[in-house]
C-alpha positions in Angstrom: -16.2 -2.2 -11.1 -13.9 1.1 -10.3 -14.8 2.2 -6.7 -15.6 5.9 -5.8 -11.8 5.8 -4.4 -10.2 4.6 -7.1 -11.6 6.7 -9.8 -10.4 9.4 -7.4 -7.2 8.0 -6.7 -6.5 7.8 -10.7 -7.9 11.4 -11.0 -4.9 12.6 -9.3 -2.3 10.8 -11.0 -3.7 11.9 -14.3 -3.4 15.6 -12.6 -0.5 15.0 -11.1 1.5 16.1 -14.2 0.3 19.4 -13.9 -0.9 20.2 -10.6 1.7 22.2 -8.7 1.1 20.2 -5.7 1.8 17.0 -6.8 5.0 16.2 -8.9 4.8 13.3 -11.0 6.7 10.1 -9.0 10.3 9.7 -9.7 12.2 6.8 -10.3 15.9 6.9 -10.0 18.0 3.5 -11.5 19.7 2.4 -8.3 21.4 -0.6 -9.7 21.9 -3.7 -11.4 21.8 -6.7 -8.9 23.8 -9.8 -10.5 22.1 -13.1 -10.0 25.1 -14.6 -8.3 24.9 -11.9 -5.8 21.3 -12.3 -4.9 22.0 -16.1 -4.5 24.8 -14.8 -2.0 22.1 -12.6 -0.2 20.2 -15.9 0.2 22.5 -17.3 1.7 25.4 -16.0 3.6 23.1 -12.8 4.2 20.3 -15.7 5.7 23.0 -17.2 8.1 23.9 -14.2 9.7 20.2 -12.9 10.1 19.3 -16.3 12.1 22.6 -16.2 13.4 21.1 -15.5 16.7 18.1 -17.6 17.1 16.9 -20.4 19.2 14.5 -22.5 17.2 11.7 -24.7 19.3 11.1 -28.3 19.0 10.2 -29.2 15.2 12.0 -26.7 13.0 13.1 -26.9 9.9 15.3 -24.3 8.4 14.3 -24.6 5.0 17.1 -25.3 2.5 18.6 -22.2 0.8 17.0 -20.3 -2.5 18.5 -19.2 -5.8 18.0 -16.4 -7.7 17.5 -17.6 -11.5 17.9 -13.6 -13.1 19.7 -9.8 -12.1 17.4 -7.4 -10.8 17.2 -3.7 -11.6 16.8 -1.7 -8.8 14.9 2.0 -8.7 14.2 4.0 -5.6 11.0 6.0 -6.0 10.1 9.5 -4.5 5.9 9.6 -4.9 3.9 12.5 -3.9 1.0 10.8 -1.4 -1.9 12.0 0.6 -2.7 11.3 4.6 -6.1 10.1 5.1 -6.4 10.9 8.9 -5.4 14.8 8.2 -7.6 15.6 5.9 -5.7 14.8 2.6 -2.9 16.8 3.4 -0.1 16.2 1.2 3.2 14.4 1.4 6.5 12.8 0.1 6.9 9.2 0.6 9.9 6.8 -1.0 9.9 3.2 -1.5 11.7 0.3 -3.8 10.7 -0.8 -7.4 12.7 -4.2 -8.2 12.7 -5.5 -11.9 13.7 -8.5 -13.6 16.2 -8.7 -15.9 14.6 -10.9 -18.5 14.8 -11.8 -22.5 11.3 -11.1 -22.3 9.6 -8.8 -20.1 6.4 -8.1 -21.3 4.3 -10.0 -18.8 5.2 -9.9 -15.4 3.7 -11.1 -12.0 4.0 -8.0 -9.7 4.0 -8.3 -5.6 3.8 -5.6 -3.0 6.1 -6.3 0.3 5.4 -4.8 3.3 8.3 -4.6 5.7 8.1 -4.9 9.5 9.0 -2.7 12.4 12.3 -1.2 12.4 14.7 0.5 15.0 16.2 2.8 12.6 14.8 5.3 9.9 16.7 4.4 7.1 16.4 -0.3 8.0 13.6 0.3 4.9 13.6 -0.8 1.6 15.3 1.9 -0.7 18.2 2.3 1.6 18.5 -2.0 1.6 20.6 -2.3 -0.7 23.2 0.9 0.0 26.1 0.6 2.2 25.3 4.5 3.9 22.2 6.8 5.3 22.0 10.1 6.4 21.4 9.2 10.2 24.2 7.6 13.0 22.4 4.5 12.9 23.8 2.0 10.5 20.4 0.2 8.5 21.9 -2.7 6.4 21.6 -5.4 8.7 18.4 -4.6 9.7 16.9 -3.9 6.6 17.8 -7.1 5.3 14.1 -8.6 5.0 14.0 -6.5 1.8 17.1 -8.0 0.2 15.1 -11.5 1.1 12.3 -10.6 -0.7 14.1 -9.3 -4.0 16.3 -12.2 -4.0 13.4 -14.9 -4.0 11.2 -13.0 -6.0 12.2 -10.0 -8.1 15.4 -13.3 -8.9 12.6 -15.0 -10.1 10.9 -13.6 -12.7 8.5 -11.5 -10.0 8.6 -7.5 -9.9 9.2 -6.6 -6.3 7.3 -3.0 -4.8 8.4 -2.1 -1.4 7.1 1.2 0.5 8.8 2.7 3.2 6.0 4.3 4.8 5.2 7.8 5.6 7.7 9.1 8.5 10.3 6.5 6.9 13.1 6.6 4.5 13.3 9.7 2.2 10.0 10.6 4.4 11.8 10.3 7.7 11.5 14.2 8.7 7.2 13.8 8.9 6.4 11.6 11.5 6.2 7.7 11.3 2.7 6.6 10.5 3.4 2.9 12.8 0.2 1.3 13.0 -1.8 3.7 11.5 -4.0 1.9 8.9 -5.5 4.4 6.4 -2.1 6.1 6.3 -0.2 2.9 5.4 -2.4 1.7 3.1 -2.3 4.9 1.3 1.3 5.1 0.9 1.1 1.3 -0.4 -1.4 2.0 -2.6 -0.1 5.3 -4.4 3.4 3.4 -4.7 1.9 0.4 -6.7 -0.1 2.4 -9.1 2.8 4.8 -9.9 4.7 1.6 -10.2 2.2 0.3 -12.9 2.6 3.2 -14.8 6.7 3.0 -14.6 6.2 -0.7 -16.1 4.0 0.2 -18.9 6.4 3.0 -19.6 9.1 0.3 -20.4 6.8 -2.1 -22.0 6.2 -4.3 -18.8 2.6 -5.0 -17.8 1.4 -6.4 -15.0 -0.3 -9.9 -14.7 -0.5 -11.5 -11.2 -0.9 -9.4 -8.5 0.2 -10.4 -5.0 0.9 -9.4 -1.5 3.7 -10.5 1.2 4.7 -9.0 4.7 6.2 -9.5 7.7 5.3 -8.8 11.3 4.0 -5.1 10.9 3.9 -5.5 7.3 1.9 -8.4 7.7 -1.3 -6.6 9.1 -0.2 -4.0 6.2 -0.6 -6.2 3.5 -3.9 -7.2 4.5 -4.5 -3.8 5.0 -3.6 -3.1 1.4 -5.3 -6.2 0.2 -8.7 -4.7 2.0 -8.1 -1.3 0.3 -7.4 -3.1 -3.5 -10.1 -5.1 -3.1 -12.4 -2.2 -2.0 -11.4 -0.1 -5.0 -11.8 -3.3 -7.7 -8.5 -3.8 -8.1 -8.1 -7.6 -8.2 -6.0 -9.6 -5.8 -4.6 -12.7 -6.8 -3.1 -13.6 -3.1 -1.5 -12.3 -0.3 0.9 -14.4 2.7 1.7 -12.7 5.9 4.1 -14.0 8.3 4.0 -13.1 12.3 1.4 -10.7 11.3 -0.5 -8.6 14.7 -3.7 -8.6 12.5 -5.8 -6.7 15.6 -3.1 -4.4 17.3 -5.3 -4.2 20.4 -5.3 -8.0 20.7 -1.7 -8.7 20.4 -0.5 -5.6 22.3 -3.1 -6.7 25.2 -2.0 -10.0 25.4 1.8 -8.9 25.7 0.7 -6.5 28.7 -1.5 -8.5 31.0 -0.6 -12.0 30.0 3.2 -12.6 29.4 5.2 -15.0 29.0 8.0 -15.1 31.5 11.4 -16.1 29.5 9.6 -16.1 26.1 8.5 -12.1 25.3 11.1 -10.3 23.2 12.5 -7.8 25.8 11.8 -5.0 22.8 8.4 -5.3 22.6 8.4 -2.0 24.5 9.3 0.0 21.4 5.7 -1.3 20.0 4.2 0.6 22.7 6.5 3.7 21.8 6.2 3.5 18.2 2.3 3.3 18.2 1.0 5.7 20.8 3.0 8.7 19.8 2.0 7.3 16.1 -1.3 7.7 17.3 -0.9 11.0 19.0 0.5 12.7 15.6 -2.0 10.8 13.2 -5.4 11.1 15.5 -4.8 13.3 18.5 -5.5 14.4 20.7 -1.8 16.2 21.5 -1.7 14.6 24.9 -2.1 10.8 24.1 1.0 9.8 25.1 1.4 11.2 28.3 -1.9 10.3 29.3 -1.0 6.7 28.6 2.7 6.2 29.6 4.0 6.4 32.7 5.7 9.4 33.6 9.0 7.6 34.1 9.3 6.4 30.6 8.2 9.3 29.0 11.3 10.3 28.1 13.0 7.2 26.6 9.7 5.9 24.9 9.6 9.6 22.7 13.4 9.2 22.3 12.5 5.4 20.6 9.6 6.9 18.2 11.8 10.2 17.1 14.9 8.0 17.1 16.6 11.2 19.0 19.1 8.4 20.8 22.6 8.4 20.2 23.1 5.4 17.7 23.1 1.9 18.4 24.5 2.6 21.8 22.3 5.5 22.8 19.1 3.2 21.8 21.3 -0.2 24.1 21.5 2.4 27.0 17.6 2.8 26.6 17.1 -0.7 26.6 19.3 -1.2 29.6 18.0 1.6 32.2 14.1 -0.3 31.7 15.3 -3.9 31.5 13.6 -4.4 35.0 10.4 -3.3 33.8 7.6 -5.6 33.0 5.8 -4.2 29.7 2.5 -2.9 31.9 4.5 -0.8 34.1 5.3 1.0 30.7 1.2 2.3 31.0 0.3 5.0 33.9 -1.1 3.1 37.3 -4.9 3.8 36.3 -4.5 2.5 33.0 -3.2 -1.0 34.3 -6.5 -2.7 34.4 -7.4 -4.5 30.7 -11.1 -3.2 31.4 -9.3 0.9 31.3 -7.1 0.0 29.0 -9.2 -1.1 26.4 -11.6 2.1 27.2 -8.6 4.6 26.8 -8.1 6.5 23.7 -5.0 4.4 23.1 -7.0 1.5 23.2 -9.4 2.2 21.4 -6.9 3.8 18.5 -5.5 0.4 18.4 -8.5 -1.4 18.2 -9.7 0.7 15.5 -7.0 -0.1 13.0 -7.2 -4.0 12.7 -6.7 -5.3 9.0 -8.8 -8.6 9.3 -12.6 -7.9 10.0 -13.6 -7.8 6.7 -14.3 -10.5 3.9 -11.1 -11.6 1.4 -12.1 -11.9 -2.2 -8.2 -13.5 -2.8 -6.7 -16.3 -1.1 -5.1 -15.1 1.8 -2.3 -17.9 3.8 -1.0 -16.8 7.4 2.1 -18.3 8.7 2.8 -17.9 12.1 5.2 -19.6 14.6 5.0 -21.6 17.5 7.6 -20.3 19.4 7.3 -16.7 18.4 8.6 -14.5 20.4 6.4 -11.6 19.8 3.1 -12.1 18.3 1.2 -15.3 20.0 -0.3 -18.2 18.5 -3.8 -17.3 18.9 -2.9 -14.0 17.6 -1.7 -16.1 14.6 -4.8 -17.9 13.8 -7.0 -15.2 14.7 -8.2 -14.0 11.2 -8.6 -17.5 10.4 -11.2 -17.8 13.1 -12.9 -14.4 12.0 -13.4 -15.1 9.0 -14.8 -19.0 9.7 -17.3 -16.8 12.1 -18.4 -15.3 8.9 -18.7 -18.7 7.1 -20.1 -20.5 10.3 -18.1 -23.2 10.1 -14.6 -23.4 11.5 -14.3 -27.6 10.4 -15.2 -27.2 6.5 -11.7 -24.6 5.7 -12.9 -24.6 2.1 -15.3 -22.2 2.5 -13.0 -19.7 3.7 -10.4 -17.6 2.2 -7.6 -17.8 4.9 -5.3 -20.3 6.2 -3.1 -20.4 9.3 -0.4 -22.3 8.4 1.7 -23.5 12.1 5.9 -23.4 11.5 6.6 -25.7 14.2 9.4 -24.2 16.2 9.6 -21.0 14.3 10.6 -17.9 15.8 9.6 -14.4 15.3 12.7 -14.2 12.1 12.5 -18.0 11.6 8.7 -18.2 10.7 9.4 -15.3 8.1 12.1 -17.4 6.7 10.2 -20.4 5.9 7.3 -18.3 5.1 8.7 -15.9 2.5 9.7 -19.1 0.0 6.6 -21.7 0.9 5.2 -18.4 -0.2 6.7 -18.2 -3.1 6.0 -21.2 -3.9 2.3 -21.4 -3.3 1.9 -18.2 -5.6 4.1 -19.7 -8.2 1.7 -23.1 -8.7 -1.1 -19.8 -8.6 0.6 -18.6 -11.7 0.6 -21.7 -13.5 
């Protein structure tokens, strides 16, 4: 049955065509993709990605994917809402990628939710353009997205990727990072303007499914919480490294690290969130009544990206390389007991993505030598929901599985993930 919010949330793209307000979504052909060169993407592309990491004991580097078809691409400009001001409106962008197939008329759709990103324009419609407007170059770093296309939208899948509001074609409003109703709005307008694109061209949609890394993995449990709550069916989502309680993972990176295994960027999740926070929630003075006063400065510079390229962000990096992640937080706040009462806190508490019951098969892939999110953090949904069950021993029962990449890193567990995914959802189809 049609939800409350979804009956609403079709209202307004019926009224969209007329309503000053709200422009009908555009889509804009980007490109043809050539099978050949997605296969390339899957490869060479791969190499240089991992180029840099250490894998733990265990690892397997999975063998590389081809892409079976070319891919249209569209970029899309959607008129959106934010939950947490009131409705007010706004512009968001995102990818559409399309199969080129003999016959198109059925289609299994998934939604892919990137992960945190340095630069603006490191999204999905800028991933497969050489330029941006900004200093900072994006196509290395957006190249999770060309992944994603390559194993799916190359076979047979349609591929819908938001940017999210405050990124891409968006990136003047500020970034929404962390910020659950937000996110799952701008995911959720984006795949029902992309339905309507499809049918348009004589495409329906059959399967539905959900994929994300890091970030985008609590945002595609996010989304699959706010599909499910508006009846829209589910068929299953995979996330990979996937924080799915910010407050957890954020509290176990300040007042329990790992010395020699925490990324040494895990800063900029401090920097992106709390001035996130401050725009989203309030009140005005969140972040300087959380940060300390000496990295005031550079953590606004990170979340605005006002730095001076790659080398102005490196010089950022630099000057707080001595700094252990909890001397980011003001002195009074350096207690887990204050810290978890602060508004910060509490703000991140307050937009987890996993206390709730899946309706769809959910599978959660998380490494053992991550560098970012923890183990536990990994499994922690798992264990919620076999609270709900009761029964942590009988799996069957429950919706969600952690699934342990022995060795993988924060980019290496995506990397197995993303096809063992793909494969999972393709024996779902069949």
């Amino acid at each position: 049955m049609f939800t409350l919010r979804l009956i609403l949330a079709l209202i307004c793209l019926v009224a969209a065509s007329t309503a000053a307000f709200a422009e009908k979504a555009v889509f804009t052909y980007l490109k043809t993709v050539s099978a050949a060169e997605l296969t390339r993407m899957l490869d060479a592309e791969r190499a240089t990605f991992i180029a840099t990491q250490t894998p733990g004991e265990g690892y397997e580097l999975p063998p590389v994917s081809t892409a079976a078809n070319d891919v249209d691409l569209y970029t899309v400009v959607y008129q959106s809402h934010v939950p947490e001001q009131g409705g007010k409106s706004i512009t968001a962008t995102g990818l559409v990628a399309i199969p080129v197939l003999a016959d198109r008329s059925n289609l299994p759709l998934i939604v892919y939710e990137h992960g945190t990103v340095y630069g603006k324009y490191e999204v999905p419609s800028y991933a497969f353009v050489a330029s941006n407007p900004s200093d900072f170059p994006h196509y290395d770093g957006s190249y999770e997205t060309r992944y994603m296309a390559g194993l799916f939208a190359g076979n047979g899948y349609v591929l819908v990727a938001p940017d999210y509001f405050g990124m891409g074609g968006s990136a003047a409003q500020p970034e929404a990072y962390f910020v659950k109703a937000s996110t799952q709005q701008a995911s959720e307008d984006l795949y029902l303007d992309a339905v309507g694109f499809l049918q348009s061209k004589g495409i329906a949609q059959k399967e539905l499914f959900i994929g994300g890394w890091s970030q985008g993995g609590l945002n595609a449990t996010g989304l699959q919480e706010r599909l499910e709550a508006d009846g829209i069916p589910v068929t299953a989502t995979f996330t990979a490294s996937a924080p799915a309680d910010p407050y957890a993972a954020l509290n176990g990176l300040l007042f329990y690290p790992r010395v020699g295994i925490d990324a040494p960027w895990v800063n900029t999740i401090m920097a992106l969130s709390v001035f996130a926070f401050e725009n989203y929630f309030g009140p005005a003075d969140l972040a300087r009544s959380t940060l300390d006063p000496a990295v005031y400065d550079d953590m606004k510079a990170i979340y605005e990206r006002s730095y001076e390229g790659q080398e102005g962000l490196k010089q950022i990096m630099e000057r707080n390389a001595s700094r252990g992640l909890l001397e980011y937080l003001k002195p009074e706040l350096r207690d887990p007991v204050r810290f978890g009462n602060s508004d910060y806190g509490r703000l991140l508490a307050s937009n987890e993505t996993y206390r709730q019951t899946f309706r769809a098969p959910v599978r959660m892939y998380f490494g053992s030598h991550d560098e970012v999110v923890k183990q536990m953090i990994g499994v922690l949904m798992a264990a919620y929901q076999a609270v709900l069950i009761g029964n942590w021993s009988d799996q069957s029962k429950s919706t969600v599985s952690p699934i342990d990449v022995k060795g993988g890193t924060h980019r290496l567990t995506f990397i197995t993930a993303a096809p063992a995914a793909r494969a999972w959802m393709d024996g779902l189809r069949n």
